[in-house]
C-alpha positions in Angstrom: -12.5 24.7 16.2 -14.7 22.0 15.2 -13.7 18.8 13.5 -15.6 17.2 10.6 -15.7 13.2 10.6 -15.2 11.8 7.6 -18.3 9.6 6.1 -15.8 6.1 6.7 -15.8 7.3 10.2 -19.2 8.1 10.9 -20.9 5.6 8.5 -18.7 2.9 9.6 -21.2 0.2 9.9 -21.1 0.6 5.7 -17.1 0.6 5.3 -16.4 -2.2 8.3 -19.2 -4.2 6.8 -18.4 -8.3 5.9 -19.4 -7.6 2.6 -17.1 -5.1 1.8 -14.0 -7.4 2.3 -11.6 -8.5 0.1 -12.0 -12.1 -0.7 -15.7 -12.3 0.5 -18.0 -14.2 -2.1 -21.8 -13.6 -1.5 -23.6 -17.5 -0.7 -27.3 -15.9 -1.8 -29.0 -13.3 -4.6 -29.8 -11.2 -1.2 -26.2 -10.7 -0.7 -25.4 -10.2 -4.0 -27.4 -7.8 -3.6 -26.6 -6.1 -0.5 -23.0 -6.5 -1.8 -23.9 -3.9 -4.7 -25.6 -1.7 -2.5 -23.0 -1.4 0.0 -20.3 -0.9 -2.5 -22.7 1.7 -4.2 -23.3 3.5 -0.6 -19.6 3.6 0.2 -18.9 5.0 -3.2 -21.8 7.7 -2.6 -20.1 8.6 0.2 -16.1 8.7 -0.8 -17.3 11.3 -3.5 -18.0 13.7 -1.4 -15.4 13.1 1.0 -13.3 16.4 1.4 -10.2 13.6 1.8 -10.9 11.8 -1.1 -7.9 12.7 -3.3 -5.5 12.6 -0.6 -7.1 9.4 1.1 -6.7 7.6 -2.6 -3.3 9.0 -3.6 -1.9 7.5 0.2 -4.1 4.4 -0.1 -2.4 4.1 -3.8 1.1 5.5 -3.4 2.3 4.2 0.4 -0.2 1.8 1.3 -1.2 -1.8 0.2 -4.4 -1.8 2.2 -7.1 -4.1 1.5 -10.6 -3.5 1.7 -13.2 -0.4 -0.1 -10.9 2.4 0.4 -11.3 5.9 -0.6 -14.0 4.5 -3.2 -12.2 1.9 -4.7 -11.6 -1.7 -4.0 -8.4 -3.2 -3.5 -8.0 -4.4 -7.5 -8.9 -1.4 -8.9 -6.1 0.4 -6.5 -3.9 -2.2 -8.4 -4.9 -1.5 -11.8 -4.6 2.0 -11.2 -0.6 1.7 -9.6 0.0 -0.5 -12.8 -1.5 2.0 -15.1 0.9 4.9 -13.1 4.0 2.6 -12.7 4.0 2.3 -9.0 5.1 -0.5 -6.7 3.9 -1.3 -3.6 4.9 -3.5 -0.9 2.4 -5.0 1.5 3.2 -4.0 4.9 5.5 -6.5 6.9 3.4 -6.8 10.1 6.3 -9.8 10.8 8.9 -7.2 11.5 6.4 -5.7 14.2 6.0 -9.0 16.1 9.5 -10.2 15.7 9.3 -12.8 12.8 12.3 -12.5 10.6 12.3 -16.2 9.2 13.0 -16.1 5.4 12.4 -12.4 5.2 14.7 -10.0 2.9 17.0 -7.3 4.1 16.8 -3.9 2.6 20.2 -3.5 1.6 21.0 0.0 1.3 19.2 -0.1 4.9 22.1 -1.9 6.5 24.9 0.0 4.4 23.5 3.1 5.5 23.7 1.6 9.3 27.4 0.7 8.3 28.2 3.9 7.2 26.6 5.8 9.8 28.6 3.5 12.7 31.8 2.5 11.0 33.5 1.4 14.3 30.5 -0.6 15.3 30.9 -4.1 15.4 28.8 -6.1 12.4 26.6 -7.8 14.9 25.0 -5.0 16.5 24.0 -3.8 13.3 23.0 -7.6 12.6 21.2 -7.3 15.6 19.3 -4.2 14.7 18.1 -5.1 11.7 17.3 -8.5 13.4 19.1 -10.8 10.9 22.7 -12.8 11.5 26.1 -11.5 10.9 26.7 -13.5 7.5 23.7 -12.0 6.0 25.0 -8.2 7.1 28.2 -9.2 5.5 26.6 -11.0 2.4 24.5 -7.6 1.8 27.7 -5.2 2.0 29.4 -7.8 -0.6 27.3 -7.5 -2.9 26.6 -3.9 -2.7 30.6 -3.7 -2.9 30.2 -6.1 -6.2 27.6 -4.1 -8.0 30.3 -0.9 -7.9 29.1 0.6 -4.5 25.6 2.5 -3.1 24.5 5.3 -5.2 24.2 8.6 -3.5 20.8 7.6 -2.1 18.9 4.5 -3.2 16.4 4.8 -6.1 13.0 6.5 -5.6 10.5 6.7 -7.9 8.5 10.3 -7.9 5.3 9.9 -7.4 2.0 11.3 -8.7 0.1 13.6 -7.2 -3.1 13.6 -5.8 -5.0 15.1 -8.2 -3.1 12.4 -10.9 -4.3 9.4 -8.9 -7.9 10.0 -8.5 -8.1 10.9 -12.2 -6.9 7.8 -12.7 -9.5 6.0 -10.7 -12.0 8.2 -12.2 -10.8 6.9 -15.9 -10.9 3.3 -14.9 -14.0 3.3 -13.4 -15.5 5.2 -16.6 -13.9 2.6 -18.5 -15.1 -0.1 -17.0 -18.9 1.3 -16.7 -18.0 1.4 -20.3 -20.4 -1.4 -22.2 -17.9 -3.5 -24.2 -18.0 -4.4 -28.0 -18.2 -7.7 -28.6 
């Protein structure tokens, strides 16, 4: 069995480039340049990507990733969740390294720990989630106030695949699109 790269992997020095990062302003008309081209390039070769609908729709749906992704930058992936109605949250690298300070508490996270241990005392599951004792209790409370945790917490369904990247495709017509004046 063989395995096929995909074009980010083998043409990384095009998708790792500088001048494909979020935030990066070209100083010089060369770069401008070389901006376009690289965008263009990377673009080129997303197309014919056999993972580009199910790179975009993860990239779009899961994901808050910066950077040229799947052939779209990381504002158009936000004009296309606002045109689908989805919310994403960027990923917490704080929990990974232990930083907790001033961070919120999912709280049908630490109901379902309550439920799921009910002789446990509140600390350990304080300790688990890596907050203090008063905020696990402050969390149940309120939970308790609003009339209780619905059968499972709200989940949005998502488009498919197939919906997202004719989404992107839209927007990027659109925007190719000269505009009346």
């Amino acid at each position: 069995m063989t395995e096929t790269l995909t074009p980010c992997v083998t043409a990384s020095n095009v998708f790792l480039h500088p001048l494909l990062d979020e935030g990066t302003t070209p100083s010089s008309r060369a770069e401008r340049r070389e901006q376009s081209m690289l965008r263009a390039q990377a673009e080129r070769l997303c197309e014919g990507c056999p993972m580009l609908a199910p790179c975009l729709a993860e990239a779009v749906t899961k994901h808050d990733v910066s950077g040229f992704v799947a052939g779209t930058t990381r504002r158009q992936r936000q004009e296309i969740r606002a045109r689908l109605g989805i919310q994403v949250a960027a990923e917490d690298f704080d929990t990974y390294v232990g930083v907790n300070s001033g961070r919120q508490f999912d709280r049908y996270e630490i109901h379902r720990m309550r439920m799921a241990n009910p002789d446990q005392p509140l600390s350990v599951i304080a300790q688990k989630v890596g907050c203090s004792v008063s905020t696990v209790k402050r969390h149940l409370r309120r939970l308790e106030q609003e009339g209780g945790v619905p059968a499972t917490p709200p989940k949005p369904e998502m488009p498919s695949a197939e919906v997202v990247l004719a989404t992107a495709r839209s927007l990027k017509i659109e925007s190719a699109a000269p505009r009346a004046a």
